[in-house]
C-alpha positions as a Markdown table, in Angstrom:
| # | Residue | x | y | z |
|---|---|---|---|---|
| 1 | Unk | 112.7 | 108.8 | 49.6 |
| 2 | Unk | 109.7 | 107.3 | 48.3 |
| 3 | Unk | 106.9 | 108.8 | 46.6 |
| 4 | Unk | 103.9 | 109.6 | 48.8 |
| 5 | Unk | 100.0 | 110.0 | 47.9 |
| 6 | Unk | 98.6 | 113.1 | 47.6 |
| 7 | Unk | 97.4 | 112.5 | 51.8 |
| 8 | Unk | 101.0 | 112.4 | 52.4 |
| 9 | Unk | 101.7 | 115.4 | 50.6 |
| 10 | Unk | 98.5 | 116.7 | 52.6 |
| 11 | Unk | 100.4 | 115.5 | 55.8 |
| 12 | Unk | 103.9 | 117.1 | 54.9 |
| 13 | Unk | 102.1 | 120.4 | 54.7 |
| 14 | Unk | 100.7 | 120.8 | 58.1 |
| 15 | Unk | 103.9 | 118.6 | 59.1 |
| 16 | Unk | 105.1 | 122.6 | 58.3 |
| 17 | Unk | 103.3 | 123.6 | 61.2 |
| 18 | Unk | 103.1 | 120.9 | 63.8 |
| 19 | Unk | 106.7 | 119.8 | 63.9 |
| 20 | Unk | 107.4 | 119.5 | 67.3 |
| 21 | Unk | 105.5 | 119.0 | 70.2 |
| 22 | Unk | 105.1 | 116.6 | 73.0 |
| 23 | Unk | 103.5 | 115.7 | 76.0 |
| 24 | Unk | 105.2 | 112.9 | 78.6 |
| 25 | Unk | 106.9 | 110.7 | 76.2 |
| 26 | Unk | 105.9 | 111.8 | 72.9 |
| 27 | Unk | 102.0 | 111.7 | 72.8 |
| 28 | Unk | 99.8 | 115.2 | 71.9 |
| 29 | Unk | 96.7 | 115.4 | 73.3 |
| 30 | Unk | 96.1 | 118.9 | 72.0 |
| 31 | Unk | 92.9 | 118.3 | 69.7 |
| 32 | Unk | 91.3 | 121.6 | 70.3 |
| 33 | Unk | 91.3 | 124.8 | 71.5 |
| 34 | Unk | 88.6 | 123.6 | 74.0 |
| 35 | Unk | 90.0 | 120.3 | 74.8 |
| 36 | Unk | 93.1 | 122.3 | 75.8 |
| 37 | Unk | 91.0 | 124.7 | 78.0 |
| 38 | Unk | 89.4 | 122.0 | 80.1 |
| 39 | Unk | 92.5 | 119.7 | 80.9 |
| 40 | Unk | 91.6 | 117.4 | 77.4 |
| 41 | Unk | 88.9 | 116.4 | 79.3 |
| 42 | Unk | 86.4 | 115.9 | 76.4 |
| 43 | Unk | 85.7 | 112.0 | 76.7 |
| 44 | Unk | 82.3 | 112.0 | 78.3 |
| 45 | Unk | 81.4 | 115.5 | 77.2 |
| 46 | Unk | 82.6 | 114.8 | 73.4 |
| 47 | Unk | 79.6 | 117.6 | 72.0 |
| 48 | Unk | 81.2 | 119.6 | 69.7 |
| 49 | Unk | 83.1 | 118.4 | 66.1 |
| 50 | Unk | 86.8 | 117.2 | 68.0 |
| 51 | Unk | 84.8 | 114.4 | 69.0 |
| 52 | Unk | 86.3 | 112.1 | 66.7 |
| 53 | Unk | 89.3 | 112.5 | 67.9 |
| 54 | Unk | 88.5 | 112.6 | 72.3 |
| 55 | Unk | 85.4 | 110.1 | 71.2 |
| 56 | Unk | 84.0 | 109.4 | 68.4 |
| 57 | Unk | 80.4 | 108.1 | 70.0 |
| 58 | Unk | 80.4 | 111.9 | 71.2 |
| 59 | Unk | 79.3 | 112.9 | 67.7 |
| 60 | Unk | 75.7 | 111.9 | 68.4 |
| 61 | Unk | 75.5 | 114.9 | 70.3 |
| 62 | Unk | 76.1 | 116.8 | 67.3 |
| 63 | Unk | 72.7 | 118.3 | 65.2 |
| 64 | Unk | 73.1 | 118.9 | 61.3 |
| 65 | Unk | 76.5 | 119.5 | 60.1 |
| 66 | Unk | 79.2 | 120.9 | 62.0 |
| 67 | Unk | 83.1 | 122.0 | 61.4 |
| 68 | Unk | 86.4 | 123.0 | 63.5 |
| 69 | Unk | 89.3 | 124.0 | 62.8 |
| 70 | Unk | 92.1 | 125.5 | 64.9 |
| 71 | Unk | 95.4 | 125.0 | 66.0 |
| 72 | Unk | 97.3 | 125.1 | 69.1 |
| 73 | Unk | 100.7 | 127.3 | 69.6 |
| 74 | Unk | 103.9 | 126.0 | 71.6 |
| 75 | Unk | 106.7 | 127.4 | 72.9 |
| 76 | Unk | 109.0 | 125.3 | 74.9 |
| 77 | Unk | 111.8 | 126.0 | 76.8 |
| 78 | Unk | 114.7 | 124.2 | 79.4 |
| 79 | Unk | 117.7 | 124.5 | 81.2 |
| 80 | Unk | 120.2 | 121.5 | 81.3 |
| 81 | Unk | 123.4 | 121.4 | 83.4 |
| 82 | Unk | 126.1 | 119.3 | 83.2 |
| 83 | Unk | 128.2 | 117.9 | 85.9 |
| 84 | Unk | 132.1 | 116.2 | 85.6 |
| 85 | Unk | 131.9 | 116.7 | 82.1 |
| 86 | Unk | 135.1 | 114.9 | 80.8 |
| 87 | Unk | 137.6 | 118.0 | 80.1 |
| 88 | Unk | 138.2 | 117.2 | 76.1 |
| 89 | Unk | 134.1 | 117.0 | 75.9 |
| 90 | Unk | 133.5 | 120.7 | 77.7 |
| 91 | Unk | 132.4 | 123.6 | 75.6 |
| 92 | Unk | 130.5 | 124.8 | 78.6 |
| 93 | Unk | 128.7 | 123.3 | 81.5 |
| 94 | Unk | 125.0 | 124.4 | 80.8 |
| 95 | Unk | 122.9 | 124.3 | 78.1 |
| 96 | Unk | 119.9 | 125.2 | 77.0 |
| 97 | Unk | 116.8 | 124.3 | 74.7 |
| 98 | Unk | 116.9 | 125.9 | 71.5 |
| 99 | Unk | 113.7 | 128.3 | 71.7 |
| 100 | Unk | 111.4 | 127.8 | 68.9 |
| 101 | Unk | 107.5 | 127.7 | 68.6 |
| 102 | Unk | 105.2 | 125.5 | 66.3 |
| 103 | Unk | 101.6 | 125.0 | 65.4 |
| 104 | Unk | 100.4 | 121.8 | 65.7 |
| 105 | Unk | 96.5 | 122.5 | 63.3 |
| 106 | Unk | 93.3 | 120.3 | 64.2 |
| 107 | Unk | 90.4 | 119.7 | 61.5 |
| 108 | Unk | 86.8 | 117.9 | 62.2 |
| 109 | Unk | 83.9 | 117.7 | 59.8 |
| 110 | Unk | 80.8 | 115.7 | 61.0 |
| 111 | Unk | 77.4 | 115.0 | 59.6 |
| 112 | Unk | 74.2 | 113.5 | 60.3 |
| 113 | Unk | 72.8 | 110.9 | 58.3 |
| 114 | Unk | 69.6 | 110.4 | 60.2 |
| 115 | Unk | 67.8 | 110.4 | 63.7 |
| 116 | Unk | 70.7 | 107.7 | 65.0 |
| 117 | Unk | 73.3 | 107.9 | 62.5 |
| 118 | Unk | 76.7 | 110.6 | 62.2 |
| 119 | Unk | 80.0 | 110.5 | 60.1 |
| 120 | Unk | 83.1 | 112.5 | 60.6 |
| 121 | Unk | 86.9 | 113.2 | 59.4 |
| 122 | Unk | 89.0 | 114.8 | 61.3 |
| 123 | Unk | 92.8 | 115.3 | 61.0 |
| 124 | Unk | 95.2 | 116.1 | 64.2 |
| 125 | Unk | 98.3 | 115.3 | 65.3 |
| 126 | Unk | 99.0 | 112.1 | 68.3 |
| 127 | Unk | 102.7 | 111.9 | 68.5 |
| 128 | Unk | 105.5 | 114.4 | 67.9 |
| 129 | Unk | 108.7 | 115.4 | 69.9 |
| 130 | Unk | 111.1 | 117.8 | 69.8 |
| 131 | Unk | 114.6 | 118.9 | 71.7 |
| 132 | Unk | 116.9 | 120.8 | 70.2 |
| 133 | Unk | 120.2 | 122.4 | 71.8 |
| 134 | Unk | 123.3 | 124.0 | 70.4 |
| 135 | Unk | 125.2 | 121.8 | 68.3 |
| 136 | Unk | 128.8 | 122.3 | 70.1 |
| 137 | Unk | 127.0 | 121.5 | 73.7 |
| 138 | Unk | 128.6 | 118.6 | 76.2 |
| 139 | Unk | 126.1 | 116.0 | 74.8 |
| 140 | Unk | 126.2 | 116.6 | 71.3 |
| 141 | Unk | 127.6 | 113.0 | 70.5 |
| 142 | Unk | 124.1 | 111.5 | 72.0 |
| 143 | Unk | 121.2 | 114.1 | 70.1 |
| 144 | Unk | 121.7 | 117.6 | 69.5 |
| 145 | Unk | 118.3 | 117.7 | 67.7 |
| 146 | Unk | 115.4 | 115.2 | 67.6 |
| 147 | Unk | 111.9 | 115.4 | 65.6 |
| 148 | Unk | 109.1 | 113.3 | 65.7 |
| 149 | Unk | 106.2 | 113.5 | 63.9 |
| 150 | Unk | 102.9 | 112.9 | 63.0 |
| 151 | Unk | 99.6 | 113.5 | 61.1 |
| 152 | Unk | 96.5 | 111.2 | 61.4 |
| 153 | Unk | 93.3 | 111.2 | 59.3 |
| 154 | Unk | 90.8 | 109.4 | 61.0 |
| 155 | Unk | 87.0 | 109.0 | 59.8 |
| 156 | Unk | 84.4 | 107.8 | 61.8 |
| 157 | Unk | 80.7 | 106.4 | 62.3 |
| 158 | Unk | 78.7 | 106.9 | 65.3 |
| 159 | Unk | 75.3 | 105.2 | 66.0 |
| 160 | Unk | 73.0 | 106.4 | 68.4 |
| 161 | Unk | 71.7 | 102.9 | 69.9 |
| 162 | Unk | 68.9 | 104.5 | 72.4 |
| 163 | Unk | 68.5 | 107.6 | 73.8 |
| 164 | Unk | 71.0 | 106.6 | 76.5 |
| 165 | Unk | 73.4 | 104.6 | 75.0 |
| 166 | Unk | 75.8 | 105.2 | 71.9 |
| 167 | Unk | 78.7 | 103.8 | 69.9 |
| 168 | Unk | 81.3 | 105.4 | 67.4 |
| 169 | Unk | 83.8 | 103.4 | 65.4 |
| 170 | Unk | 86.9 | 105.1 | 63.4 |
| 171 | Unk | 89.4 | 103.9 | 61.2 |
| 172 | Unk | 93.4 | 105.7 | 61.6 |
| 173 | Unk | 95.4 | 106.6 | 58.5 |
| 174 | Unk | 98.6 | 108.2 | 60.5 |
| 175 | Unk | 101.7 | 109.9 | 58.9 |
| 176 | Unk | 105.0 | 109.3 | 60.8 |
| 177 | Unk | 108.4 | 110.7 | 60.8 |
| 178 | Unk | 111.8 | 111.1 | 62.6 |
| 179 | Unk | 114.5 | 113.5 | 62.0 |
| 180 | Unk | 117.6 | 112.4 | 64.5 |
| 181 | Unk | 121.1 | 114.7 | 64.7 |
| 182 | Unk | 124.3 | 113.7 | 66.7 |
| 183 | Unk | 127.7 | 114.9 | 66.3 |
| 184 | Unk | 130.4 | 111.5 | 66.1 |
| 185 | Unk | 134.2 | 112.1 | 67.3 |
| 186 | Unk | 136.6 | 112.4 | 64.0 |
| 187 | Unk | 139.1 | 109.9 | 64.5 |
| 188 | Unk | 141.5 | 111.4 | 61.9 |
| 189 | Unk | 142.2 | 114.8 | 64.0 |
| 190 | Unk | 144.2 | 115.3 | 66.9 |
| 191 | Unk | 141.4 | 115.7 | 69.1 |
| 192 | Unk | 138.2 | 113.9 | 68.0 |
| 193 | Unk | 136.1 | 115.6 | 70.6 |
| 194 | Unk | 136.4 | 119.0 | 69.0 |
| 195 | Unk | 133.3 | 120.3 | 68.8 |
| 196 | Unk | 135.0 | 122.2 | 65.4 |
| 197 | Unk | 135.9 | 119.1 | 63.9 |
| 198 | Unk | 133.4 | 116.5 | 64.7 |
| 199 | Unk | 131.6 | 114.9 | 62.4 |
| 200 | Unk | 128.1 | 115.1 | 61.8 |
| 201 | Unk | 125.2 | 112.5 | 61.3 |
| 202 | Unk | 121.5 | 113.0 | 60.4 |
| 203 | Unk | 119.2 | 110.1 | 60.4 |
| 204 | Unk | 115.6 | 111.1 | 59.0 |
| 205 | Unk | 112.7 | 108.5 | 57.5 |
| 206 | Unk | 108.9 | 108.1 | 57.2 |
| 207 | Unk | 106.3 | 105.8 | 57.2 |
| 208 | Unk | 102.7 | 105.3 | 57.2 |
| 209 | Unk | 100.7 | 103.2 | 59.0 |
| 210 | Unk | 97.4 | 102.2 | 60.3 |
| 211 | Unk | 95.1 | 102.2 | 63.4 |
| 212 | Unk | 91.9 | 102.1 | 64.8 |
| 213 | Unk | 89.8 | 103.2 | 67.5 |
| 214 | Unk | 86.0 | 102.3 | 69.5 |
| 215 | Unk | 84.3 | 104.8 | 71.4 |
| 216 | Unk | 81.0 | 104.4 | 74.1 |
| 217 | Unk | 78.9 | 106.9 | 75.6 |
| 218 | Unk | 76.2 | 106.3 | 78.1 |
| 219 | Unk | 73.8 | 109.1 | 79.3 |
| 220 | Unk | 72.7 | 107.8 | 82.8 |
| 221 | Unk | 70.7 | 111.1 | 83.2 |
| 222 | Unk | 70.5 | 114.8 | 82.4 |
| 223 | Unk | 73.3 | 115.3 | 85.0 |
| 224 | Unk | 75.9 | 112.3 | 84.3 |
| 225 | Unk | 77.0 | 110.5 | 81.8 |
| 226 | Unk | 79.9 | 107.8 | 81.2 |
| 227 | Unk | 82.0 | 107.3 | 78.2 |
| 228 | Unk | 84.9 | 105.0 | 77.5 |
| 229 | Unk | 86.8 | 105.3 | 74.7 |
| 230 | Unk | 90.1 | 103.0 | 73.1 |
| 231 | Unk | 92.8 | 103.9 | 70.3 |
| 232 | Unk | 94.7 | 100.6 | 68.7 |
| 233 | Unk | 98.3 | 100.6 | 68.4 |
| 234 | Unk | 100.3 | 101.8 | 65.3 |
| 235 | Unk | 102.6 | 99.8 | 63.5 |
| 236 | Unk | 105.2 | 101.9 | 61.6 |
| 237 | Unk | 107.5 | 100.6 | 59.5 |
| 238 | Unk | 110.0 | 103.6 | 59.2 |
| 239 | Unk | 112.1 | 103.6 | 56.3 |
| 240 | Unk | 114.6 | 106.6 | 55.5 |
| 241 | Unk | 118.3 | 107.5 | 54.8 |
| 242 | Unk | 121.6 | 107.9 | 57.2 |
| 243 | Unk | 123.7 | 110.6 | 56.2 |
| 244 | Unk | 127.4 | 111.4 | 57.5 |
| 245 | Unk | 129.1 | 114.7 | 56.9 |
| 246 | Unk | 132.1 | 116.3 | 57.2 |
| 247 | Unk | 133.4 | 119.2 | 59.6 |
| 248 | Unk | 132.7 | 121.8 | 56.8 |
| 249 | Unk | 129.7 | 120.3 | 55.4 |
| 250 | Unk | 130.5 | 118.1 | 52.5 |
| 251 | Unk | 128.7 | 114.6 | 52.7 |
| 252 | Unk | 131.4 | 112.2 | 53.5 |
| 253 | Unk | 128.6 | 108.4 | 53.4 |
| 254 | Unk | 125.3 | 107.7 | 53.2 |
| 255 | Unk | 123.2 | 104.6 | 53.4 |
| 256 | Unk | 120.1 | 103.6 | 53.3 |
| 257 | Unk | 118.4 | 103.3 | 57.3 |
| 258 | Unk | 115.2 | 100.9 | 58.0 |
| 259 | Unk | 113.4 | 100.2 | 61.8 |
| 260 | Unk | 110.2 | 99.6 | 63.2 |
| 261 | Unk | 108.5 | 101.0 | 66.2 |
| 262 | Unk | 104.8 | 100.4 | 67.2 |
| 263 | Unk | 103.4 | 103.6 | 68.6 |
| 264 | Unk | 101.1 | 102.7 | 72.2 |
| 265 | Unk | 97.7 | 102.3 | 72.3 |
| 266 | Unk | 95.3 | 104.4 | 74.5 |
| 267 | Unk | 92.7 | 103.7 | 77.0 |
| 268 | Unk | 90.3 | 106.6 | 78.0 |
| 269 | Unk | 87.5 | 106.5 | 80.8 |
| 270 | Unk | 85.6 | 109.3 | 82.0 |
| 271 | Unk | 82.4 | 110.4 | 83.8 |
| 272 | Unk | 81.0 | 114.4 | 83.3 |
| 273 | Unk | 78.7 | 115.8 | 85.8 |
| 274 | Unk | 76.2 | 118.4 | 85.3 |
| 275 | Unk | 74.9 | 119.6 | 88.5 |
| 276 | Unk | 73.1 | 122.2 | 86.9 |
| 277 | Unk | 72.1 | 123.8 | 83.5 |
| 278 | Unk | 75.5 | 126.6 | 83.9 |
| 279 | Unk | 77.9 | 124.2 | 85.4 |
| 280 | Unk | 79.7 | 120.9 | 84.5 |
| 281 | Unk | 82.7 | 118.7 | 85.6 |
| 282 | Unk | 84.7 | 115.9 | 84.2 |
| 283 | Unk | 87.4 | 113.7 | 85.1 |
| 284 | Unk | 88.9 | 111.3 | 83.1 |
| 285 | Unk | 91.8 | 108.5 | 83.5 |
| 286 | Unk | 94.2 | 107.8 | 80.2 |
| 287 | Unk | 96.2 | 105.2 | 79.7 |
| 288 | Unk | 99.1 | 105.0 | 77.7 |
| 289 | Unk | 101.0 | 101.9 | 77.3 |
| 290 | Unk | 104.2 | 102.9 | 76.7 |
| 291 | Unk | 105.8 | 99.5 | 77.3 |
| 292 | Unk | 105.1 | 99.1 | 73.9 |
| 293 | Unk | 108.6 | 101.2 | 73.1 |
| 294 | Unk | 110.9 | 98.7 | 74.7 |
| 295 | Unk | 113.8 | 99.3 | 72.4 |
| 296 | Unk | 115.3 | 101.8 | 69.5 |
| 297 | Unk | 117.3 | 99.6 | 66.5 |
| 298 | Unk | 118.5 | 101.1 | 63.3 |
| 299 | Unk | 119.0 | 98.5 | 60.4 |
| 300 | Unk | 121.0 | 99.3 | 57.7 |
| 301 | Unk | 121.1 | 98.8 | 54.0 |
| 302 | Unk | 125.1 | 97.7 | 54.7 |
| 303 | Unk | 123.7 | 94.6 | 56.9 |
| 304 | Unk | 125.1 | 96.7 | 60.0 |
| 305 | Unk | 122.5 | 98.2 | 62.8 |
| 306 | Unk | 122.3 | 100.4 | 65.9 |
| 307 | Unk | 120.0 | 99.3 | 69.1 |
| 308 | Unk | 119.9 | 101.2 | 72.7 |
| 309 | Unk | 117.0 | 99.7 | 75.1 |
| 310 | Unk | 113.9 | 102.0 | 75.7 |
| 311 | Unk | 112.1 | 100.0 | 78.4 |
| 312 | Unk | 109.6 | 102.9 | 78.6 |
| 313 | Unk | 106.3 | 102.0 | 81.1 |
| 314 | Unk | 103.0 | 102.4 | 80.6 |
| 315 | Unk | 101.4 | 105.4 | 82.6 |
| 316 | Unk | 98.5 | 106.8 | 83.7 |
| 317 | Unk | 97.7 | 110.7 | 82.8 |
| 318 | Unk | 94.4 | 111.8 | 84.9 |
| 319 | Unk | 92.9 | 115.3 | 83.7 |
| 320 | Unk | 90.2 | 117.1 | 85.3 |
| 321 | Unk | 88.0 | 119.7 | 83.3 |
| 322 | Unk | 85.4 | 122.8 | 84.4 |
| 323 | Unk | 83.4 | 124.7 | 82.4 |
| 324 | Unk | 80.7 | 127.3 | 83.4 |
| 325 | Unk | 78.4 | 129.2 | 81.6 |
| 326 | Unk | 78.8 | 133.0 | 82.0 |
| 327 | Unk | 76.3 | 133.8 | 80.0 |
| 328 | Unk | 73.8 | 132.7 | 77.1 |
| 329 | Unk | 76.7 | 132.7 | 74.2 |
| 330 | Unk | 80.0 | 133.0 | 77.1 |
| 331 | Unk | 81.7 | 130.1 | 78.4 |
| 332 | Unk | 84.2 | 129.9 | 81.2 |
| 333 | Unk | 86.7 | 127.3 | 81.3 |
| 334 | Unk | 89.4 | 125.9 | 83.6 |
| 335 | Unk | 91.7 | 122.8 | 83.7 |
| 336 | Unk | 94.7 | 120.4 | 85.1 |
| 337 | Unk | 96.5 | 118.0 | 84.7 |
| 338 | Unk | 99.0 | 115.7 | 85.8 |
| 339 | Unk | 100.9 | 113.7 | 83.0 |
| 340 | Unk | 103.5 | 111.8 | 84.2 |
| 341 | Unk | 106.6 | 110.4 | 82.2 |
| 342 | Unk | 107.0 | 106.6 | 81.3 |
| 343 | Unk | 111.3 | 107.2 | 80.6 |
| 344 | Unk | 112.7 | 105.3 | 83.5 |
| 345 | Unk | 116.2 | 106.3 | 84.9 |
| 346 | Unk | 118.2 | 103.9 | 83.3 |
| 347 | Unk | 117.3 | 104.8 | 79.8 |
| 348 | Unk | 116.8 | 108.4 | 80.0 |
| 349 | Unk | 118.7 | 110.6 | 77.2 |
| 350 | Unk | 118.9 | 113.9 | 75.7 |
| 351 | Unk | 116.4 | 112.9 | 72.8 |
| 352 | Unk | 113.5 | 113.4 | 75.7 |
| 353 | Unk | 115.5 | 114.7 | 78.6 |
| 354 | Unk | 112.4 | 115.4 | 80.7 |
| 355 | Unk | 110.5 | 114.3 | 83.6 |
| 356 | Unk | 106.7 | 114.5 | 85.0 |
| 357 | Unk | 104.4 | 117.4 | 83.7 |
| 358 | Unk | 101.8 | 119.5 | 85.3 |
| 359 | Unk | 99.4 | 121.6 | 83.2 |
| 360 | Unk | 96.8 | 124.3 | 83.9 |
| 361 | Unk | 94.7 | 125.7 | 81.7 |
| 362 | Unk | 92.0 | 128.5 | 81.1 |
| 363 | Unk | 89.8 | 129.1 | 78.2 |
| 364 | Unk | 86.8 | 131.2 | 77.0 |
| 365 | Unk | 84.5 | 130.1 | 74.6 |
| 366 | Unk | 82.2 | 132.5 | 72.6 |
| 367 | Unk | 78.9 | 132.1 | 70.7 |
| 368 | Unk | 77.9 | 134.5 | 67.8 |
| 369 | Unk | 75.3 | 133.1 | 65.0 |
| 370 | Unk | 76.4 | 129.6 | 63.6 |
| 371 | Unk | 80.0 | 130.2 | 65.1 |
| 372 | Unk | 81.6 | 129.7 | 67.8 |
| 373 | Unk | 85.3 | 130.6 | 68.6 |
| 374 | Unk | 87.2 | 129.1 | 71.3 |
| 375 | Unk | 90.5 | 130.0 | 72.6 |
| 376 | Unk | 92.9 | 128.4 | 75.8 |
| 377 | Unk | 96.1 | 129.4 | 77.8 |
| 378 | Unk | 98.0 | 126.5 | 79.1 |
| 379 | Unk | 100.9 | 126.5 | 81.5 |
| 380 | Unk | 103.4 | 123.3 | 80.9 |
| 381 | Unk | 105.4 | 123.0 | 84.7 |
| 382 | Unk | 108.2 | 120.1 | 83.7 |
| 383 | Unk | 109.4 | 118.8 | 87.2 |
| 384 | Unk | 113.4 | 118.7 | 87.5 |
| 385 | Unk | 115.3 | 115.5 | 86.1 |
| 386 | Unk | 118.5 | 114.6 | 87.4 |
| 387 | Unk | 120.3 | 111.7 | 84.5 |
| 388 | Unk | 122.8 | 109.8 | 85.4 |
| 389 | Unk | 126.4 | 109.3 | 83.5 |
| 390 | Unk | 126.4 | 106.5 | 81.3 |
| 391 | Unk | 129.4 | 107.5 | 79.1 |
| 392 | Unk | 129.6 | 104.7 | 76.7 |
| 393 | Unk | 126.4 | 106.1 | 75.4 |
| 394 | Unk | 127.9 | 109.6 | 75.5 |
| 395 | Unk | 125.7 | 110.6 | 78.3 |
| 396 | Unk | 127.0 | 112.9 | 81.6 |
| 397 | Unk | 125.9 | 113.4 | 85.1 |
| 398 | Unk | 123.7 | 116.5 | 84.3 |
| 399 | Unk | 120.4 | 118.2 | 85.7 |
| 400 | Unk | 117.4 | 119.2 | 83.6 |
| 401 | Unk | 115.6 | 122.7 | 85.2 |
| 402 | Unk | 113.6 | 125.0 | 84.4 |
| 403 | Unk | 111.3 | 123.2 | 82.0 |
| 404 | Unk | 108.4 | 124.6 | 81.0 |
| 405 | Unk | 105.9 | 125.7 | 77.6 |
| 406 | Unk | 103.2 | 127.8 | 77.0 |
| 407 | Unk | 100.6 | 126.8 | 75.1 |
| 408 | Unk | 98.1 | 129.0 | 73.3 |
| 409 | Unk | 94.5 | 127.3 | 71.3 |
| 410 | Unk | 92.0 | 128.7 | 69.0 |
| 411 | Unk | 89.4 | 126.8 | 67.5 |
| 412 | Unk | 86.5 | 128.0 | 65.1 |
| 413 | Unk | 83.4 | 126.3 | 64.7 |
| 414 | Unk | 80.8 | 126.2 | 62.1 |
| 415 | Unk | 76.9 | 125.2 | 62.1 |
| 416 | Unk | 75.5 | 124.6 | 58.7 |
């Protein structure tokens, strides 16, 4: 692997914590603690330091210098079932999500230069995935583990244009990896579908790449306000090793691997009511476009390659967000969402097995001094997926059930 700067070794650190996640597809919308809380509904109300990341025009709300920092906890799980399995493939009929939690961290600093200018840094995670089952289970020969990854470092500018209207501007360094595991049949056994003495291939690289993003806010009133908000597409140029091993361990090949995917851009609109001084609403509409992932090819440093169609869509997320003040320093919070997936049927496989989401979440926020601490439950409801055989690609008639995560956010926040 190449050498990385010392922001990539930054990266590879928190990579230690935020190694899997995901939301439909693979983007993470899980920037803070109370993001989470109110359904990521943070466009139009964008007042706190995670506004660089929901919108960085959002940081003219901001007085002084301010700082968060927080992460979010997930733990996944899911049921899948197979159905006709082909008998010399069958270790058992179901199968299940390996369980395992991770920490995806968040980081915002922002200052203010003057009466109408702010700056700010923050670094949070956009895109990660992560599926995991046993490694002997019926569709080991398509993914028995997948890992993608990501870190992005994105400062920002914010100018306050008049009292109503404002503009932020931010520039996207983003981190990007991908770990891929299958088993491959042994040809030189008797029965090349034993699980016992398959082979087994990891394919893993990095890259780095660039972005950037344009944020608006316009205060109509004291009780509404509008904000639209846009992140660029990412170009990454992945570039890694392919490694084959033997039943008991021993490398048996490796190669060099190269590919390129460009990660979607993001549209954001959203309008926050205050009807009065305790209470205020937002909803906002996100759009992903997906379509941007319409195929998966491998080139290798042997002038061979691998390519399976993608043909994902481009979606719509809405997100709704409450919050209400319980008291001077107390703040309620409540949220939902409905996310839905962009895999269509035909392309489905068990590196993202899953189907449309619905989250709801609740969240306190406290008030003590110059800090504030915020923290968030979230309930992940993953609707049932039925995927159909396509056995050339090693995939079965199977069912996934049961999905579901739990997701738990603190933030703390600093006035200086």
């Amino acid at each position: 692997m190449r050498k990385k700067s010392v922001f990539i070794a930054i990266c590879l650190v928190l990579l230690a914590f935020s190694k899997r996640a995901g939301a439909a597809g693979f983007g993470i919308y899980e920037w803070s603690a109370r993001g989470n809380a109110l359904g990521g509904a943070m466009v139009a109300r964008a007042d706190d330091p995670s506004a660089v990341a929901f919108n960085p025009a959002g940081m003219v709300q901001l007085e002084g210098t301010q700082m968060m920092f927080g992460f979010t906890a997930i733990s996944p799980t899911a049921d899948m079932t197979g159905y006709e399995i082909p008998d010399n493939l069958m270790t058992k009929p179901e199968a299940s999500t390996v369980a395992s939690s991770w920490f995806p961290p968040h980081f915002y600093y922002v200052r203010q230069i003057d009466d109408n200018q702010w700056l700010g840094i923050g670094m949070f995670t956009r895109f990660g995935l992560g599926t995991e089952f046993d490694p002997d289970w019926f569709g080991r020969y398509n993914s028995y583990k997948a890992e993608i990854m990501s870190v992005s470092l994105n400062p920002s500018w914010a100018w306050k244009v008049n009292e109503k209207f404002s503009v932020g501007l931010g520039v996207e360094a983003m981190y990007f990896g991908i770990n891929l595991k299958k088993k491959i049949p042994n040809p030189y056994v008797q029965n090349p579908f034993d699980p016992h003495e398959a082979f087994d291939s990891e394919l893993e690289g990095d890259s780095f790449g660039w972005g950037w993003n344009i944020g608006f806010l316009y205060k109509a009133s004291d009780t509404l306000k509008f904000a639209l908000t846009y992140r660029s597409p990412v170009d990454q140029k992945v570039e890694g090793d392919f490694d084959l091993y033997l039943p008991g361990g021993s490398k048996l090949a490796h190669k060099g691997a190269a590919g390129e995917i460009t990660l979607p851009d993001l549209l954001v609109a959203g309008v926050a009511l205050r009807p009065n001084e305790r209470l205020s609403v937002e909803i906002d509409a996100v759009l992903t476009r997906w379509s941007t992932y319409d195929r998966l090819t491998i080139n290798f440093d042997d002038d061979t390659s691998a390519s399976s169609p993608k043909n994902w869509s481009d979606t719509w997320r809405y997100q709704l967000g409450i919050e209400y003040s319980l008291k001077e320093n107390l703040d309620l919070r409540l949220g939902y969402i409905i996310d839905p997936s962009p895999i269509p049927d035909e392309t489905v496989d068990y590196i993202a097995p899953t189907n449309d989401r619905k989250l709801y979440s609740i969240g306190l926020g406290y008030r003590k001094g110059n800090w504030t601490y915020d923290f968030s439950y979230t309930y992940l409801d993953i609707s049932a997926r039925n995927i159909q055989a396509r056995p050339g690609e090693w995939i079965y008639q199977s069912r996934q059930d049961n999905g579901e995560a739990h997701l738990l956010g603190l933030s703390i926040s600093r006035r200086f």
